[in-house]
N, C-alpha and C positions, 0 to 999 in steps of 0.2 A: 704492423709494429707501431707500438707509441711512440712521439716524438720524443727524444729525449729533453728532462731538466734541466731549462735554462740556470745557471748559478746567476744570482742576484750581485753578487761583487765581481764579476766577469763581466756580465752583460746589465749592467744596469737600466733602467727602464727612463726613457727621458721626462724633466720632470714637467708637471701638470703647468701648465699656462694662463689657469681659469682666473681672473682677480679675485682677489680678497675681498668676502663681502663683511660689510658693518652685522653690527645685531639687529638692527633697524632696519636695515633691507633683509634680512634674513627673514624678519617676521613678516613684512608687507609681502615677501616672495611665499611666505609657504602657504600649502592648500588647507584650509580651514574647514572641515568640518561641517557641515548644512545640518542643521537642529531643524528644521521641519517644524510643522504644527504637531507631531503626536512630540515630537522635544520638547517644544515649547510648554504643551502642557502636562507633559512629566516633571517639568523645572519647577512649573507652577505650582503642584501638587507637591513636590516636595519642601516649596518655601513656606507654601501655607502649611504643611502640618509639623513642621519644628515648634518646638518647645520655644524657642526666641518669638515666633509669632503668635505663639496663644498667650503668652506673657503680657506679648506690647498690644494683643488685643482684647485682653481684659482690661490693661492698664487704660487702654483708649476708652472703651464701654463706660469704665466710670466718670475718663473725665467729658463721656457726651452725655452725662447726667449731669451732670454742672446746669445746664441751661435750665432744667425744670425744676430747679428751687431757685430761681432768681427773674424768671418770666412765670405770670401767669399761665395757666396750663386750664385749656378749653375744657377739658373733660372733668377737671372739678368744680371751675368757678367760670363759666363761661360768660355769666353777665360783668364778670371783673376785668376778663379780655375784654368782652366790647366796649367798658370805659377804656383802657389801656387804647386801642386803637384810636379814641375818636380823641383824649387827649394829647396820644404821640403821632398827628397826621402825615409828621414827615418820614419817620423812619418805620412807622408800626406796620404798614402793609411791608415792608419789605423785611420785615420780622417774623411777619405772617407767612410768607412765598417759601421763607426759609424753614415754615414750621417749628420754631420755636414755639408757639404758643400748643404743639401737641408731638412735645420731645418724643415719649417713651411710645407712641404708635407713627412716628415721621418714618420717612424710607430709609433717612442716615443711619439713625440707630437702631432702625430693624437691622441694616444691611451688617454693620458690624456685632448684633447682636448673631446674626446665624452661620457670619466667618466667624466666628467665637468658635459657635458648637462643632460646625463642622471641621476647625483645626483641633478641637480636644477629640473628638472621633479620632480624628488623622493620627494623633500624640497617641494615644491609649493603645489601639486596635492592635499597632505592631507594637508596641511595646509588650501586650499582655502575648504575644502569641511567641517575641522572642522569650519572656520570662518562664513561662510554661514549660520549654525546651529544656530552660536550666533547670527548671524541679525536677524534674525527669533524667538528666543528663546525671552521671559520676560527678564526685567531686576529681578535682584538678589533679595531675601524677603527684606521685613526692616525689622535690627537687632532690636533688644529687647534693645539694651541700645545705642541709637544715638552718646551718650555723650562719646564714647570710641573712635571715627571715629575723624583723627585728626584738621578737620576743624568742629565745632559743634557753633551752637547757638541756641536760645531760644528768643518768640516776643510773644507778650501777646496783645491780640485784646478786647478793652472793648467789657462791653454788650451794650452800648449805639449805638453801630455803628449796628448791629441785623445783623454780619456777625457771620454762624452757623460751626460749627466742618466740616458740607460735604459742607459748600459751600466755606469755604476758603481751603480744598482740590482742590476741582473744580479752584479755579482762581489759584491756585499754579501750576496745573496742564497744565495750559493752558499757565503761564508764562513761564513756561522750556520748553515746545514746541517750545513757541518763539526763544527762545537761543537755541535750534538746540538737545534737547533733547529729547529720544523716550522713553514715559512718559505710565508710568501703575500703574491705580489707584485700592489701594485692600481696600475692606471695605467701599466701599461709603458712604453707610447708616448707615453703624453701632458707635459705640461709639467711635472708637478710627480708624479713616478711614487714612491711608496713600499713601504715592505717592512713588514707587520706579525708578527713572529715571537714563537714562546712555547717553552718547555722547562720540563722537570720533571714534566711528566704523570708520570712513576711515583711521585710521591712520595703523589697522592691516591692511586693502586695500591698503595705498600706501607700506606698505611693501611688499606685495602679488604683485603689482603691478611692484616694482623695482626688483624681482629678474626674474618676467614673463619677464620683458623685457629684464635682463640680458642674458635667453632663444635665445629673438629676434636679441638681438645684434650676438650672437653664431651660428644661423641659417643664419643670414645674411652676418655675414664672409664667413662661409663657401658656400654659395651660388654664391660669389665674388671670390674665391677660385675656384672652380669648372667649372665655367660657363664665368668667364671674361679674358681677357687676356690684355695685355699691349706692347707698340712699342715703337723702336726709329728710328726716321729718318731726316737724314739734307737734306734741300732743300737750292736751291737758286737762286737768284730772279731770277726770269721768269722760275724756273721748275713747274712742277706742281706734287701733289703726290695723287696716286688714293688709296680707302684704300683694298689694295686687298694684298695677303700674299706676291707676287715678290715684293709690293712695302717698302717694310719696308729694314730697316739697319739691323736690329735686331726684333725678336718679341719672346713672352713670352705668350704662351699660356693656358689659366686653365687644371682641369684635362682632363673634357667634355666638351672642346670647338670642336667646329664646324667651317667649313669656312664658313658654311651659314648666320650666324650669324653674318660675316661682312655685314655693311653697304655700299653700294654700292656710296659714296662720296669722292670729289676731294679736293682738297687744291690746290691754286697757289699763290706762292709769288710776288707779284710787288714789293716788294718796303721794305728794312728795315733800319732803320732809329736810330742813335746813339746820344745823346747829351749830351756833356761830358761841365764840369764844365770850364768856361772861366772866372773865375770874383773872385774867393776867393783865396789865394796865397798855403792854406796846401793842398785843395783840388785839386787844379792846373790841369785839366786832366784824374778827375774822372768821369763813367759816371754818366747819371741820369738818362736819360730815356732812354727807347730800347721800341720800336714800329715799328710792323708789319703790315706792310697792304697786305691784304690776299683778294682773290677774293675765294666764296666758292660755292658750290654744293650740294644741299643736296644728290642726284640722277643723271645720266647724263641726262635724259628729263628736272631737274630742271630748274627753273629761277637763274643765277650766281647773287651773291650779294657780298658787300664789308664789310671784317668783319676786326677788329681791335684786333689787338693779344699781350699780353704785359704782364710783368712777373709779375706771380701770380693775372692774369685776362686769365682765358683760351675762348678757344671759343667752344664750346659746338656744336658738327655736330652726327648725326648718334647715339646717344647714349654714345658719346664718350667726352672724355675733352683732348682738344689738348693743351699742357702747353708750354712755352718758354723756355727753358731751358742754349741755349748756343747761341752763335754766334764766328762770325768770318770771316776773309776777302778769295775770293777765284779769286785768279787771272785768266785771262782768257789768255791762253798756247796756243801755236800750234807750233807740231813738226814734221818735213818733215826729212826721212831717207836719205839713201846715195844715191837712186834712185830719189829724188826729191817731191816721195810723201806723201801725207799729211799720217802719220803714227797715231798722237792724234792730235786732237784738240779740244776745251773747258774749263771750267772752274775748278781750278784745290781748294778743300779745305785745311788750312793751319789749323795747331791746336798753338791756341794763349800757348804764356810760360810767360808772365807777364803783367803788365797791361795796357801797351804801346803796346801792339800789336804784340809786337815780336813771329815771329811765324814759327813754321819748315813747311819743305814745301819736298814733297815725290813726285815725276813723274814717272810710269811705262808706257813702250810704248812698248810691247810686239809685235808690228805687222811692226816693223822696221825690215826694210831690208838695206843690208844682215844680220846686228847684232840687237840682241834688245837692245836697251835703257833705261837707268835710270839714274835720278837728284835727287839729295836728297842737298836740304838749308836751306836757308833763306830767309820769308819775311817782309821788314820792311818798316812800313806804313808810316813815317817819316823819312826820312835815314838822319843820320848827322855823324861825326868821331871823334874821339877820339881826344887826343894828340898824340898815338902813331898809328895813322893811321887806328885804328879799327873800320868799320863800327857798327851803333846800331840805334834805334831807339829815337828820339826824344818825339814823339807824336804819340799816338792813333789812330787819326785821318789820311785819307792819303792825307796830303800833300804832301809830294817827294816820292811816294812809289817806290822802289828798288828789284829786286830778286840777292840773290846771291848763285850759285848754283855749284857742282859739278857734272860733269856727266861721267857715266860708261858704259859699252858696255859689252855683254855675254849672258849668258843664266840668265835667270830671275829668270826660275824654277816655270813658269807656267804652262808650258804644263804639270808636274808632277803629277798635279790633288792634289798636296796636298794647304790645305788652308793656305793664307796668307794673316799679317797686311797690310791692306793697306795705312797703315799710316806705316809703317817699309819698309826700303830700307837692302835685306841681300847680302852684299857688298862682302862674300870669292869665288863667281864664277866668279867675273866679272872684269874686268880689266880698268882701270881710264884712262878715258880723259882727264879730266879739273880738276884743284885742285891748291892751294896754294903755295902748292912743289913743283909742276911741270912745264916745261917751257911755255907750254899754259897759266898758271893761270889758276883763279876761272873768273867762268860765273857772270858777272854783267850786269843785263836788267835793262832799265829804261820801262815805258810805251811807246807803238809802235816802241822799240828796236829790232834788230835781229841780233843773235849770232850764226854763223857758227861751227862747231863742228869740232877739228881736225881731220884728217887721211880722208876725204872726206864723216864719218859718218853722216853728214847732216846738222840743224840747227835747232833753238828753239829760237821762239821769243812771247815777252809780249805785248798780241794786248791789253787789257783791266785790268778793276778791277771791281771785284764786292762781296757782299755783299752773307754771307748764315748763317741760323741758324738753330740749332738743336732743335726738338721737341720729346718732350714724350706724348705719347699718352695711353690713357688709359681706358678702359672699365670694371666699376664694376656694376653689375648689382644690386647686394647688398649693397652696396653705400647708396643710398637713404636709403631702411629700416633701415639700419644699425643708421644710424642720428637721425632717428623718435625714434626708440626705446630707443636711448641714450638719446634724451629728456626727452622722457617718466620716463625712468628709474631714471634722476636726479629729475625729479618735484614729481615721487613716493617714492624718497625718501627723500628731503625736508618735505613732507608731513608727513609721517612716524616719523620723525624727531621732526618736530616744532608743529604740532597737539597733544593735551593731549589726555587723553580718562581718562574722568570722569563717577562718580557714584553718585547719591545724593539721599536722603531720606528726609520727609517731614512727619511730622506726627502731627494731629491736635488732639484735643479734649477740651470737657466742663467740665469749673470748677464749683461749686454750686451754685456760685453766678452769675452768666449765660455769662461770661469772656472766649475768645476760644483762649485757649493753642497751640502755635506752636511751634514747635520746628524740625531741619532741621541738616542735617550731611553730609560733602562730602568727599568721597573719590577717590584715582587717583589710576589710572594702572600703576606702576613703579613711576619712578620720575616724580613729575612734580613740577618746582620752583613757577609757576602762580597759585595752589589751591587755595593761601590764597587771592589772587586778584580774582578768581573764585567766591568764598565762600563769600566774601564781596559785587560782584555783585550780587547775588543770594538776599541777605538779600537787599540790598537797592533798587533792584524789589519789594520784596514783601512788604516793609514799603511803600512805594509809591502808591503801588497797596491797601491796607490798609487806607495811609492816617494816618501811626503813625508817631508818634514823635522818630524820627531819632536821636535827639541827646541825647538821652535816653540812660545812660552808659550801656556794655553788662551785664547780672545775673553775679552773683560769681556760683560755685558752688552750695552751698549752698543752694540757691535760685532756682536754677535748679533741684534738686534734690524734694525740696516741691511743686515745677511747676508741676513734675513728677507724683507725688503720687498725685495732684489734675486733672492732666489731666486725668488718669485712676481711678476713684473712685472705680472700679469693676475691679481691678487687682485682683487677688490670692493673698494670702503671699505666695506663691512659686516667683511670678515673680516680689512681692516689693522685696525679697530679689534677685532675680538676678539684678534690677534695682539699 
């Protein structure tokens, strides 16, 4: 037999004795939970692929691009770092350790470049696989009270028209199809049959859309990073430049480039071409156009053609884009030692100092006997003088073009094997010839001038003039995709943007007197300012479609509520009273 039930007001149970604990000892007492390493790095994976983290770490990416436009950076101007270092001795090595001087291949801004990709994977993957679900899934039931959804109306179809409860579900059904809605009808047959329909699915798509390609853009840097590389090199008229690694000035190679990978095309300059302003008094001398006429090669079997080169219109050879970048006058030298023989001769480049042309001018002649040679001046493509006798340049153009030079004799400090500016003259080995203070004087050529060299050191004279310009050249193979996907990514998210994504419901029925009850509700996914021009198109479809009288003021309340309880004559009072 069971014991019998003790009564609780009879036999009360004595009471609990235990102290009262704080909330503070409650927490320190209770058993928490062991996260583990496979926790730990589920917690991890979950922080990194939030939306808040691919946010603040794109936000961070740009600003760890700050440092490489305010330090120089190895990989384009590496003899401008090694000034920078040997001027800044205190703090430039430890700017160096830091890698500031090579930002966009350092481990910092690798490291945050590939948390980047790897949180927008994280972001995308399940977003697109939860989205996917919803294109495929029903749209949402129809609520039980329409009239709570903030775009609602009510339309009353006589019985003379013998349009029925399932068959103006049916045209309704078929009218939001039209407007781009994916439309699910429940209840066909029965009393009270509605329509629940949604639109805008692509708007979570161009979202989905804009950060995949965010992805593409990330991949295609780095692609252009990796695999391309970029040159500089001046030519001038009539050299010709082949694209092979001697022929470059300079070249800047990816991580994984390859020489194979050059294309096997030539460049040859005929002809460049300056046209500087003659006709408006502020502009007096400015230029305007710079045009290159180039004869090109895609291959050395090719057919040579004549291509046109001109700033900020490149010419596209090889995969490559060959840009204008500079110009400048390069006079054409020839210099005979103390033996009589021809030691340099050729065309010599000058680097312009303002916008008349005035330009310094560097000669090494290392192969002069018995001494080596060096001029270091001026060239001025206009020459006119002062008042106080100082040669300058007039004009841009070479009218009177002039060299004015000094020249030195010694050791060059070539043979040393160590590298030198070849636009720098280093003047403390060598001992002066020709100069301003000294009883020779300074070197003045005019064209097809010759100017003997005191102490029997030889002579230097100005046979010609001619034209050269500098080009950068550049090969990103990531380039292209890079563009596409930035397209991509601005129209998906335009899209995302200006695309609503609505919901709407429609629900019919018969009143007694054989009258079929509509009545309809929309709602939007976040904001959208256009429902209520939405909702108003909606209604004057289906008055149209109907054949009612449109300017029929909308129900009050009130009215809708008696609409209510006629369209359902077979509600419950449970669901008049939720109605």
């Amino acid at each position: 037999m069971s014991e019998p039930v003790k009564n609780s007001k009879k036999d009360p149970q004595p009471e609990a004795t235990t102290p009262v604990k704080t909330v503070a000892d409650a927490r320190r007492t209770a058993a928490q939970p062991a996260l583990g390493a496979l926790g730990m790095l589920r917690w991890a994976w979950t922080q990194l692929t939030s939306m808040r983290t691919a946010l603040f770490l794109l936000l961070l990416l740009a600003v760890a691009a700050v440092p490489g436009s305010l330090f120089p950076q190895r990989p384009a101007n590496p003899s401008v770092v090694t000034q920078y270092l040997k001027t800044h001795k205190d703090y430039g090595p430890l700017l160096d350790k830091l890698q500031l001087f090579d930002v966009y291949s350092s481990a910092w801004f690798s490291a945050i470049y590939i948390l980047l990709f790897v949180s927008l994977i994280g972001c995308v993957v399940p977003r697109a696989k939860a989205h996917y679900k919803a294109m495929r899934s029903q749209p949402p039931r129809t609520p039980k009270r329409l009239s709570r959804l903030p775009e609602y109306g009510t339309m009353v179809i006589p019985a003379a028209q013998g349009v029925s409860a399932s068959d103006a579900i049916a045209d309704a059904g078929r009218l939001l199809k039209k407007r781009g809605y994916r439309v699910d009808i429940r209840d066909a047959d029965g009393e009270r049959p509605s329509i629940g329909a949604e639109r805008g699915m692509i708007r979570e798509v161009g979202n989905l859309v804009f950060h995949t390609s965010l992805i593409g853009v990330l991949v295609s840097v780095a692609i252009g990073g990796l695999f391309g590389y970029s040159g500089q090199r001046t030519l001038v008229e009539g050299d010709t430049f082949v694209n092979t690694l001697v022929g470059y000035d300079q070249f800047s190679p990816g991580t994984n480039f390859q020489s194979s990978q050059l294309s096997p095309y030539s460049v040859t300059l005929d002809k460049f071409e300056v046209r500087f302003d003659r006709e408006s008094v502020k502009q007096f001398g400015q230029p305007l156009d710079f045009k290159a006429t180039l004869t090109t090669k895609d291959s050395p079997t090719a057919e040579p053609k004549e291509q046109i080169l001109k700033v900020n219109d490149p010419v596209s050879l090889g995969g490559t884009n060959v840009y204008l970048v500079g110009n400048g006058y390069a006079p054409v030298i020839t210099v005979r030692d103390g033996t009589g023989k021809i030691a340099f001769q050729g065309p010599v480049q000058t680097i312009p100092t303002d916008s008349v042309f005035t330009s310094t001018v560097v000669i090494k002649v290392p192969d002069a006997s018995p001494s080596q040679l060096g001029f270091v001046g001026f060239f001025l493509p206009t020459v006119d003088k002062s008042a106080d006798g100082v040669s300058f340049s007039a004009d841009p153009d070479p009218l009177k073009p002039q060299l004015s030079l000094n020249s030195y004799y010694g050791d060059l400090g070539l043979d040393s094997g160590s590298p030198q500016n070849v636009y720098n003259l280093d003047v403390k080995n060598l001992k002066q010839l020709n100069g301003r203070d000294l009883p020779a004087g300074g070197i003045v050529l005019d064209p097809g001038k010759t100017y003997k060299l005191p102490e029997g050191k030889g002579s230097i004279s100005f046979d010609g003039l001619k034209r050269y310009i500098a080009l950068d050249i550049h090969n990103n193979p990531g380039q292209v995709p890079a563009l596409i996907f930035a397209l991509i990514a601005i129209a998906g998210l335009v899209t995302s943007l200006y695309v609503g994504r609505r919901r709407a419901w429609v629900r019919t029925g018969t009143a007694a007197d054989g009258r079929t009850m509509v009545e309809y509700g929309l709602l939007a996914r976040g904001e959208d300012h256009n429902l209520a021009k939405e909702a108003s198109a909606v209604r004057q479809m289906l008055v149209q479609e109907w054949a009612l009288d449109s300017s029929q003021p909308a129900p009050t309340k009130e009215e809708d509520n008696v609409r209510l309880d006629v369209v359902s004559p077979a509600t419950t009072p449970e669901e008049k009273k939720d109605s």
